[in-house]
N, C-alpha and C positions, 0 to 999 in steps of 0.2 A: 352408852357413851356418846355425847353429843361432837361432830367433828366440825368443821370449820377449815374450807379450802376458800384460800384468795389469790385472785387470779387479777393480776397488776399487768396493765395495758397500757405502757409508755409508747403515747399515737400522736401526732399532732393534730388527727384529722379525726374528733368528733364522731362522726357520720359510719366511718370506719369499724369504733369501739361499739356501736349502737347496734347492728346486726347481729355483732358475736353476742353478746350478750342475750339478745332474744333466742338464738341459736344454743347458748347454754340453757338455757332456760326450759327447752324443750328436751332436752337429753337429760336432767335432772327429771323433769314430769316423768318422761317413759320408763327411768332408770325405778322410780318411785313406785311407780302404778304395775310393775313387772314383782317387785320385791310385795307389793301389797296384796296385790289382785284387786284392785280400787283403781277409780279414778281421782289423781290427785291432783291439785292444783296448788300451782306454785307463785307468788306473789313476789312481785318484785318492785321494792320501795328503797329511795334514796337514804340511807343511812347520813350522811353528813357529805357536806358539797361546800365548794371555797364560792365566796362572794364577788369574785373580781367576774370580770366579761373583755372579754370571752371567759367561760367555762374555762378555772386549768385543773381544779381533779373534782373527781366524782364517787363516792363509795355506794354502789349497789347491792343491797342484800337480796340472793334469791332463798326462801324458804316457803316451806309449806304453812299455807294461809292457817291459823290459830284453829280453828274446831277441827282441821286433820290430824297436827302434832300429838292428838292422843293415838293416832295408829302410828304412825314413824315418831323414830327421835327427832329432836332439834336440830338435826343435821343444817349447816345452811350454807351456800355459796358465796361469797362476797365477791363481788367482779369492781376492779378498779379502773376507771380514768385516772390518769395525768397525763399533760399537754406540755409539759416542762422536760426535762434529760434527766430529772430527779423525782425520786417522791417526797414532797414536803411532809416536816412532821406532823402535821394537825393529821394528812392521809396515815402515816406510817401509825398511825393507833389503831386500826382497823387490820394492820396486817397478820395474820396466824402464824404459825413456823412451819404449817404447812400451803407451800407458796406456789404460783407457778408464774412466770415472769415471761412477756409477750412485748420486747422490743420493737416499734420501727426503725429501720437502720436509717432511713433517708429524711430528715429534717432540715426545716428554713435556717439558714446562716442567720445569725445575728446583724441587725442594721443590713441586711443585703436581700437581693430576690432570689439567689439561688436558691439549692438544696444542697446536704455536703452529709459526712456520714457523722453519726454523734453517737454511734454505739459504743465506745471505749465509753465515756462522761457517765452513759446510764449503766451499765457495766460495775462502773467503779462505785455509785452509788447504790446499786441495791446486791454489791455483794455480800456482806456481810448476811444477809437474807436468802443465798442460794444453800439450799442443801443438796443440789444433787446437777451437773450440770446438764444433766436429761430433762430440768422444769424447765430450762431458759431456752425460748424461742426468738431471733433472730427474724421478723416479720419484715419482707423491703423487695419491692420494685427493682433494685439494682444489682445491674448485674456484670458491673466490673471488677478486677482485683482487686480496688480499695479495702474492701470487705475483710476480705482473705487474708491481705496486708496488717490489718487492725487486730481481726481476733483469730484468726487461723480458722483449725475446727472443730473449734472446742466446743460449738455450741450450733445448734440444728438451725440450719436456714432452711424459711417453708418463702417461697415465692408468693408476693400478693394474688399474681393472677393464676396460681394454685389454691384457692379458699379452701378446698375440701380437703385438702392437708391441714389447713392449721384446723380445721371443724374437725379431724379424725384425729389427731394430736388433743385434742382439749375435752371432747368426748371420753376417750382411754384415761386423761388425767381424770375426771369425775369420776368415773367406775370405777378405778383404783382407790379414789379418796373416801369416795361414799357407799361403796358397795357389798364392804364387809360390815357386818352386825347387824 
């Protein structure tokens, strides 16, 4: 049975989504190379990407590079950018119904230089897409009531400058999605 986990990174900041993603990358390899007794190597190529600039979504496919797939299944990771408070539809084709969804709370106001919180907006756009409030991650620098105010706590807040909470949260998500069969 071939699975398919996507992992949707609503970030403003690029630079951000681009570590996790190598950091998935590696947790799939070990996860791989553990179930094989092989060293496997895991390839990670832009499935479909929006044309505008700045970059506002990005679809990453990690899977095991084509002459391995005869030891494992098709398993494969798909990790997303969007830079927006939504995921537009040309991204939303790529998404699986097995999901796990990685909010920042703190995003640029429109027309202004602040930051202000925009998690309700992304919330209300990729709900339909939650199956479990345990997949949605709450990722943000802030650490006022706003937060608290908007969504209570419904939903797991991991502190930016705790990385190895959202790496040990996203790690359990892959073992769990890819680890049986």
């Amino acid at each position: 049975m071939t699975r398919i986990l996507t992992i949707v990174h609503i970030e403003d900041e690029y630079r951000e989504f681009l570590d996790i993603v190598l950091f998935v990358k590696t947790v799939l390899e070990d996860l791989w190379e553990d179930k094989s007794g092989e060293i496997i190597s895991v390839t990670n190529k832009i499935l479909a990407e929006s044309k505008s600039v700045p970059q506002s979504w990005v679809v990453y496919e990690l899977s095991q590079t084509p002459v391995e797939r005869q030891t494992l299944s098709g398993d494969t990771i798909r990790y997303m950018f969007v830079r927006d408070k939504s995921v537009p539809p040309e991204a939303l084709a790529f998404l699986s119904s097995d999901g796990i969804f990685i909010l920042d709370v703190l995003r640029p106001v429109e027309g202004k230089t602040s930051l202000g919180i925009s998690v309700t907006d992304s919330l209300e756009a990729i709900s339909p897409y939650i199956t479990s409030d345990d997949r949605v991650v709450l990722f943000t620098a802030h650490q006022g009531n706003g937060l608290d105010d908007s969504v209570g706590s419904r939903f797991r807040k991991i502190s930016k400058e705790n990385r190895g909470e959202l790496e040990e949260f996203l790690s359990l998500a892959v073992h769990r999605s890819m680890a049986d069969g």
